[in-house]
N, C-alpha and C positions, 0 to 999 in steps of 0.2 A: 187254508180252507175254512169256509163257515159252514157249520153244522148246527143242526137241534141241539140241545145238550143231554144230559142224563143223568143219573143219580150218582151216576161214577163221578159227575165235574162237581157235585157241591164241595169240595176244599177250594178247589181254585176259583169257582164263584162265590165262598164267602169271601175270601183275599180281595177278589175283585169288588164285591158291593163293600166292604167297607173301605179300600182306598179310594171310592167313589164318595162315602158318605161322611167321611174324615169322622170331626166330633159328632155328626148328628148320629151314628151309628154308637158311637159311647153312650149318650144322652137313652137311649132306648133300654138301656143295662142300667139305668142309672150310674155310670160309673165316666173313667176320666178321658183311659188310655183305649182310642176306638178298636184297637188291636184284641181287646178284650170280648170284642164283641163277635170273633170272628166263629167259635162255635154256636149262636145264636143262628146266623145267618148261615152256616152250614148245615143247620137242623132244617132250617125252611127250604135251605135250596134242595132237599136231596126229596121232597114229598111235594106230591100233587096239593092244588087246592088252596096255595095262598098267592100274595103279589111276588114275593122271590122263588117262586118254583123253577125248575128246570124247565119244567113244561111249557112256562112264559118266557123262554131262555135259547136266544141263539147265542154260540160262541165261534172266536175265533183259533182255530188250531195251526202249527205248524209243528216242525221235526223235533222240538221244544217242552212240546205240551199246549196245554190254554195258554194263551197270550192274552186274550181280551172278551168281553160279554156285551151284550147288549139284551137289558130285562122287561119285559113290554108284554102289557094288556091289554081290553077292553076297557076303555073306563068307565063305560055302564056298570060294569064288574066289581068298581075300586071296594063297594062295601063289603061285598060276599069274601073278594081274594085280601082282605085287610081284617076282617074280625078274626080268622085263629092266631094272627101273628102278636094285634094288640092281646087276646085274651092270653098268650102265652106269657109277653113280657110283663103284664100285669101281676099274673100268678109268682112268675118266676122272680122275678127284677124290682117290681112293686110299682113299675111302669103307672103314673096315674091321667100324663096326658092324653089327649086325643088331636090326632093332626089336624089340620084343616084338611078337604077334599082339594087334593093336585089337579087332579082331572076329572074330566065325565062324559057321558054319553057323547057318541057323536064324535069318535076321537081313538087311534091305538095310543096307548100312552108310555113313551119311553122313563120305566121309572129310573133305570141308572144305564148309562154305558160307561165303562172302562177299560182300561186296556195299563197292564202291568209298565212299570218306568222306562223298563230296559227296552220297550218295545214301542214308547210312544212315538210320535214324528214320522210313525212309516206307513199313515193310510189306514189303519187299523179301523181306526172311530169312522173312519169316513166308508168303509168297506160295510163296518155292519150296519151304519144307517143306509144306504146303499138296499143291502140285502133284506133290511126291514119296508122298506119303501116301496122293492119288487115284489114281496110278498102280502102289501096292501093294495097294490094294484089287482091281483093275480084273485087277493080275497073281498075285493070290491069295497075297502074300507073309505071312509069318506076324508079322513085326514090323518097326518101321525103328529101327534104333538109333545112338548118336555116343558121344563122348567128351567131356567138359567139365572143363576143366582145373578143380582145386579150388581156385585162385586167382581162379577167374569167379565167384563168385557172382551176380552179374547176369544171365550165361549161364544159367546152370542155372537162375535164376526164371523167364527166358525159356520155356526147356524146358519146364520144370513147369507154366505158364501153358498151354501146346500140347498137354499130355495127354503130352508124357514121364515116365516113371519113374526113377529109381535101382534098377538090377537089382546092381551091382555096383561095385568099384574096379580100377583098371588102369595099371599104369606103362608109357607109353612114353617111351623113351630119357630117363631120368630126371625126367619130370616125373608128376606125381601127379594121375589122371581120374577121373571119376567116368563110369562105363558106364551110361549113360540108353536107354532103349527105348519108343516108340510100337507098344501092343500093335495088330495090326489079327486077330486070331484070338482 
């Protein structure tokens, strides 16, 4: 079953955004092991008002628990739902980069999906873009777009197989994307 999430899932959606964001989720702690980072991202998931809020947050449930996430804005938004997170790992971490902008107006923007190991191969990823896709239709959104690292090509066939495009290329914090978008207008 896919659900909104709630403050009760920030454990299992920090698990999930960091084995989404491997090392870049260390990188943000300054530190090595991105395992490390998993109370950072459980602070944001469990409060309104940033990019990993619950609130930006459908998950996937079964008899289990969370099995999987999918975390998605506006990207008009990205600067509003990104300034307490940077100001946080800043203070905290001594955080002193600044990303490039992933996305922007004109666009829901999937910042992470994942889905735990034991449970990958069974539909999951495809179920909550799916579910995010109906609910862009339903909110008259004009596209939903991501990033796909150009080291996935798996990823990105994925994508492509779902009716994503390649509108674009985009570096964040040194790694090399590819900007895919599901036109729904």
């Amino acid at each position: 079953m896919i659900r909104q999430a709630t403050p009760a899932d920030a454990p299992d959606i920090a698990k999930l955004i960091v084995l989404a964001m491997g090392p870049l989720a260390a990188a943000f702690i300054n530190g090595t092991n991105p395992n490390d980072a998993i109370p950072l991202f459980e602070h944001f998931a469990a409060i309104p008002g940033n990019q990993y809020s619950y609130k930006n947050t459908l998950i996937y449930v079964n008899e289990g628990g969370v099995q999987g996430m999918i975390c998605t804005y506006n990207g008009a938004n990205l600067d509003v739902l990104r300034q307490p997170f940077l100001k946080y790992i800043s203070e905290k971490y001594g955080f002193s980069g600044l990303p490039e902008d992933e996305t922007q107006a004109g666009e829901y923007y999937i910042d992470c999906l994942s889905v735990f190991p034991a449970m990958q191969g069974k539909g999951i990823g495809k179920q909550l873009i799916a579910a995010l896709i109906e609910q862009g239709r339903r909110n008259n959104w004009p596209a939903v777009g991501l990033l796909v690292n150009e080291s996935n090509p798996l990823a990105q066939k994925l994508y492509t197989s779902l009716g994503f495009e390649v509108v674009g290329e985009k570096k964040l914090l040194g790694t090399h994307n590819r900007h895919m978008q599901y036109k729904l207008m």
